[in-house]
N, C-alpha and C positions, 0 to 999 in steps of 0.2 A: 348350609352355606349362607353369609350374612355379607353383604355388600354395600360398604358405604364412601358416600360423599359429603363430606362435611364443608362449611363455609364460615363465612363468620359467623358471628355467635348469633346476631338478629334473626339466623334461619339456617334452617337444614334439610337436606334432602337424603333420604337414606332407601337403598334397595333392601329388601330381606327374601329367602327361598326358606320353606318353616316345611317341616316334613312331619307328616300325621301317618299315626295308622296303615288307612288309607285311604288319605289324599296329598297329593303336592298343592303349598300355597306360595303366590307372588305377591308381595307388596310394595307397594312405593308411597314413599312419606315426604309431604311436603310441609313443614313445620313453620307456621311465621304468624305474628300478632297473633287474635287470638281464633280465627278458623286455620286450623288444618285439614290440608286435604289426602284424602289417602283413595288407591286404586287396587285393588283387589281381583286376582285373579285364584278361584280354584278350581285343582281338577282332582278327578279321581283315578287313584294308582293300580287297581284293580280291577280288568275287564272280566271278570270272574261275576261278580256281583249283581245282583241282580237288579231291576231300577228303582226299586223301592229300599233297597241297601244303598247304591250310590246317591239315591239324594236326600238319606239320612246320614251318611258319612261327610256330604255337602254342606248340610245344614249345620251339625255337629261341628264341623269346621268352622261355619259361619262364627258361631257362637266363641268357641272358644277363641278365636281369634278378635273378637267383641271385646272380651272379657281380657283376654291377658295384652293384645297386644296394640289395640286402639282405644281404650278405656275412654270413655264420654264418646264418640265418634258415634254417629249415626249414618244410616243408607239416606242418599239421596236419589239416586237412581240405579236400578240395577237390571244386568240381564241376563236370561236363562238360555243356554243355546241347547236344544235338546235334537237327540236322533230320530224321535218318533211322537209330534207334537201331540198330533188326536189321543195318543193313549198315554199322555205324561203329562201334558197341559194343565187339568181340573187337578192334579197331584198338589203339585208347586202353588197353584193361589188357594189349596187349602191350609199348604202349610206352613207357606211365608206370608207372618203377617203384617210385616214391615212398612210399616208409615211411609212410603215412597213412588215413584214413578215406578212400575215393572214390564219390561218386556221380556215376551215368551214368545220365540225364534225356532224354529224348526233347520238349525244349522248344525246337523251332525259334530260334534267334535269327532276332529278324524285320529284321536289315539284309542279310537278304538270302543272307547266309555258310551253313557247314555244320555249326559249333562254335564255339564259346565258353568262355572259362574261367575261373569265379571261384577262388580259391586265398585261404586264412586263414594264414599265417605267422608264428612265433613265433621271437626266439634262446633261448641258452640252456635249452631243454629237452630230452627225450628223448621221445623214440616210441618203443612198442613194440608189439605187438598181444597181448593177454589168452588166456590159455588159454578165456575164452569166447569169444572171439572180438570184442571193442572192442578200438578201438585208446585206448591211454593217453596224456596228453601230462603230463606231469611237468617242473616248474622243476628242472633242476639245483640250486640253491643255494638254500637256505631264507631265509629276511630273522633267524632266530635261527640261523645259523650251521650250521645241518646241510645235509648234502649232498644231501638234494633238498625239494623245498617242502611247503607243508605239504598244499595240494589234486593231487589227481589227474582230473585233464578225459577224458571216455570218450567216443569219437565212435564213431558208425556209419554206414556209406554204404551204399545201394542193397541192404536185406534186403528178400528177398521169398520165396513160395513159390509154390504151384500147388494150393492147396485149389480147390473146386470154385464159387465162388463170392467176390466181393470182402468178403462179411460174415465169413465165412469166413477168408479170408487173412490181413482185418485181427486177426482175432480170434488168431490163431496167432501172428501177429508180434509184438505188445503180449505173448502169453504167453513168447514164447524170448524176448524182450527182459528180459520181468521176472526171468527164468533167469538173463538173461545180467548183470541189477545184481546180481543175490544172489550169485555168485559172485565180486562187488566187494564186498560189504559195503553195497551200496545196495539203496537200494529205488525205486518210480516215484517214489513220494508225493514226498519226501523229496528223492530226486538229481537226479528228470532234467529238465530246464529249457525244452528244447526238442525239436519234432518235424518233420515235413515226413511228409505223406501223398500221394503221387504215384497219382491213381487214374484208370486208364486208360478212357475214356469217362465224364465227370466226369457228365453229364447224366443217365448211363445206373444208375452202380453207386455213384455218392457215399450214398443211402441206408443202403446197407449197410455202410459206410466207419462213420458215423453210430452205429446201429444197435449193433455192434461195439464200437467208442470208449467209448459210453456204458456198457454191461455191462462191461465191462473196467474203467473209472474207478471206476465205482460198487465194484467187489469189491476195489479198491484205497483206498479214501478219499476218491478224490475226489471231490468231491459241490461244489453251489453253497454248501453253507456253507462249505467247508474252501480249496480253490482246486482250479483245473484246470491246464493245462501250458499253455504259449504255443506257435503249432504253426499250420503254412499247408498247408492243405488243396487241392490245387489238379491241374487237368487233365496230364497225365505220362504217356509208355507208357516201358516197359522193352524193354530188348530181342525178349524173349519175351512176343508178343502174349497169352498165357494169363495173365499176371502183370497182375490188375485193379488190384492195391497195392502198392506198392514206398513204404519207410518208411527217413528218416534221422533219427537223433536225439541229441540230445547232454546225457549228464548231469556232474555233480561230486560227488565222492567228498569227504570231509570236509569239506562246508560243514556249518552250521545256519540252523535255520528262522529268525533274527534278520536273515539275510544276503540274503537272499529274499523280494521283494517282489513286490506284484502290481499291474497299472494297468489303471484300468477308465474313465477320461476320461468319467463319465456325463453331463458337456453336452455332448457331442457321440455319444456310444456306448450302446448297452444291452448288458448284461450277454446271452454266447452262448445261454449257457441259457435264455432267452425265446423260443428258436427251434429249443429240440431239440436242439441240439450241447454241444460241452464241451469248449471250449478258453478260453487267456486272453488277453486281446485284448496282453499284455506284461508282461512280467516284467524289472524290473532286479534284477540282482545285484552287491550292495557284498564289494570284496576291500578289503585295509587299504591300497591304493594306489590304485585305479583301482574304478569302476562297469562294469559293461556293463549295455546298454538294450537288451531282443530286443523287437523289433518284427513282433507275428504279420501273417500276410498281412490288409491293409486294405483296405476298398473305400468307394465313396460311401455309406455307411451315417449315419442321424441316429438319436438317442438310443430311437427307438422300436421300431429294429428294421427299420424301411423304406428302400427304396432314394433315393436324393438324384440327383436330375435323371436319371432313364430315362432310355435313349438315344440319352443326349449325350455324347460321349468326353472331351470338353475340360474339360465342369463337373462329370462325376465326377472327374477327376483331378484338381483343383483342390480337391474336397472332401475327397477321400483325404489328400491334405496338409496338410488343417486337422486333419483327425481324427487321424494322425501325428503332426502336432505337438504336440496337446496331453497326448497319450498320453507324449511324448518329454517335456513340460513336468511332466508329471507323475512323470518321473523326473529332474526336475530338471537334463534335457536340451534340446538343441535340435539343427534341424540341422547347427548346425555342429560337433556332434560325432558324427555320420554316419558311418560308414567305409564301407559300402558298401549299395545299393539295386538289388531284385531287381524286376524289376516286369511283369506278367501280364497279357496281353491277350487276348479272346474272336476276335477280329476283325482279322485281319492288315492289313486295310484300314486300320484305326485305330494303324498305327504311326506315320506320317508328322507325323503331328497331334500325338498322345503325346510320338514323338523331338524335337519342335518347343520344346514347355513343359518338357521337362527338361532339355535345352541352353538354354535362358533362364534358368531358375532354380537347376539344380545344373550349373554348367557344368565345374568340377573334379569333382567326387562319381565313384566306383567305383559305374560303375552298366550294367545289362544288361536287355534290354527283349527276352521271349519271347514264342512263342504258347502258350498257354496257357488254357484256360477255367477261369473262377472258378467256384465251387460252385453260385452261384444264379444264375440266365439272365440275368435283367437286370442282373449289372455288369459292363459292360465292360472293366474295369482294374480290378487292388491293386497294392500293394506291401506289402514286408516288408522291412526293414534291420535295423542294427545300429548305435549306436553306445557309447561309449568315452570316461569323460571321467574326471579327472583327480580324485580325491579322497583324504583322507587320513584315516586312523580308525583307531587304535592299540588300537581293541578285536579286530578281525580281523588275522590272518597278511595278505602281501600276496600278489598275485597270484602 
């Protein structure tokens, strides 16, 4: 099945579902000047397989889909959600050797498989990795004629360490992170956009996650008056079961605070900070060519702070996508500017039902359904996406 949306001719956005062997792939293409972006989701059709067949079937896909249907396109950041990280982990980073940011997530995919693979895709630019250790992704060609663009994109996969607790760890990573934008010229405040905090028994050590986050923000600026980062906090183990935190994050080097927005949907959301944390529930960012819309992980949440229909898996997911949407509307988006959708479940039992309503209403969308436990008991499911829509503003450089 092939799903498109076409516009005028300066750009295009198009869905495709590509069917292999075995695996199923999702793409979404975003077409304009000369980076295009594309979001990639595959899985494997086959629970038969064993995990050293699934994530050569994975990889094979990767490839051919390289090859035929993004020709010049490179990884800029990619991630592995696996069933069983300790004995799958050292697989994957021998056998992707992909010039890019990578995280390796121990989020079961719940159809059943052993791996999954979301992948972010750009042409025309360069990767490299930073003498601190981001990786950069850089436009070749600037929209004013110089040879490379005017922003630089810094991604990170899968940092973690082994301090003696998760308040701890988290507290260590946010400081080599803040090391590692000063040796860009960035700062938190300022660069970095997004985060993902992977904290291994979410039930257990997400306090300290919390805890951490907070003192760290606070000694950076960010506070409820100024903003916080957009960022999904969510159940994860790493390889090394000692690793309570594993953090990805992605900032930009030469934007301004003009270009950077913040979305707070308050008929339907409350502001985090009402509840002890400090993230922002989205953030779009305006390039002189294109928006992106980061969409933090969402759950059945109403404007007070309370959970919407306890467990019921069906009417939280349905809420989730009201509150998503308006969050999206208030970036002047909608789903069908979507590229792809990450979505978190307490309850493996509650996939069937979940896979039921997203195959009815996103039946094209790049999308991947884990186990995963959200921060607070009672929500069964979030999600978090992304989407990408088409603008023009000759006060900003473009993408």
């Amino acid at each position: 099945m092939l799903f498109f949306r076409t516009f005028a001719a300066k750009f295009r956005t198009m869905y495709k579902t590509l069917l292999y062997q075995r695996t199923e792939a999702r793409l979404f293409t975003f077409e304009k000047g000369t980076v295009n972006e594309y979001h990639l989701m595959i899985r494997v059709t086959d629970t038969t397989l064993s995990y050293q067949q699934q994530l050569d079937a994975v990889l094979d896909t990767w490839q051919q889909i390289i090859s035929e249907q993004v020709p010049g396109a490179v990884a800029v950041f990619k991630r592995y959600f696996l069933s069983d990280a300790a004995n799958q982990a050292d697989d994957i980073l021998a056998a992707d050797t992909s010039d890019c940011a990578k995280s390796i997530i121990q989020q079961a995919p719940l159809d059943g498989t052993k791996l999954a693979l979301w992948a972010y895709l750009m042409t025309n630019v360069s990767t490299r990795l930073t003498a601190g250790g981001l990786y950069e992704v850089q436009s070749l060609s600037g929209n004013d004629g110089s040879e490379k663009g005017h922003y630089r994109h810094l991604w990170n996969g899968s940092a973690h360490n082994l301090a003696a607790n998760s308040e701890f760890q988290t507290r260590l990573l946010f400081n080599e992170y803040i090391m590692q934008l000063a040796q860009e010229g960035c700062k938190l405040e300022a660069n970095c956009m997004r985060t993902w905090l992977f904290v291994n028994d979410i039930d257990l050590n997400y306090g300290g996650v919390v805890r951490a986050r907070n003192q760290v923000f606070f000694t950076q600026g960010l506070t409820y008056d100024t903003h916080f980062i957009a960022s999904t906090g969510i159940g994860g183990r790493a390889q090394d079961p000692c690793v309570l935190t594993q953090m990805d994050n992605y900032a930009v080097a030469n934007i301004n605070n003009e270009q950077v927005h913040y979305l707070y949907a308050s008929t339907h959301l409350n502001r985090t900070s009402d509840y002890g944390v400090s993230f922002e529930r989205g953030t779009y960012i305006d390039y002189g060519d294109r928006r992106h819309a980061i969409i933090s992980g969402t759950a059945s949440i109403d404007n007070k702070g309370q959970i919407v229909y306890p467990k019921n898996v069906e009417m939280q997911t349905r809420r989730l996508w009201e509150n998503v949407e308006a969050l999206l509307k208030e970036a002047d988006c909608s789903y069908d500017d979507v590229a792809h959708m990450i979505v978190y479940l307490r309850d493996p039992a509650d996939y069937s039902t979940v896979r039921r309503l997203y195959e009815e209403r996103f039946p094209e969308k790049p999308v991947v359904i884990v186990h995963a436990p959200v921060c607070r008991v009672g929500w069964l499911v979030e999600m978090e996406c992304m989407a990408v829509k088409d603008i023009c503003n000759p006060q900003f450089p473009a993408f």
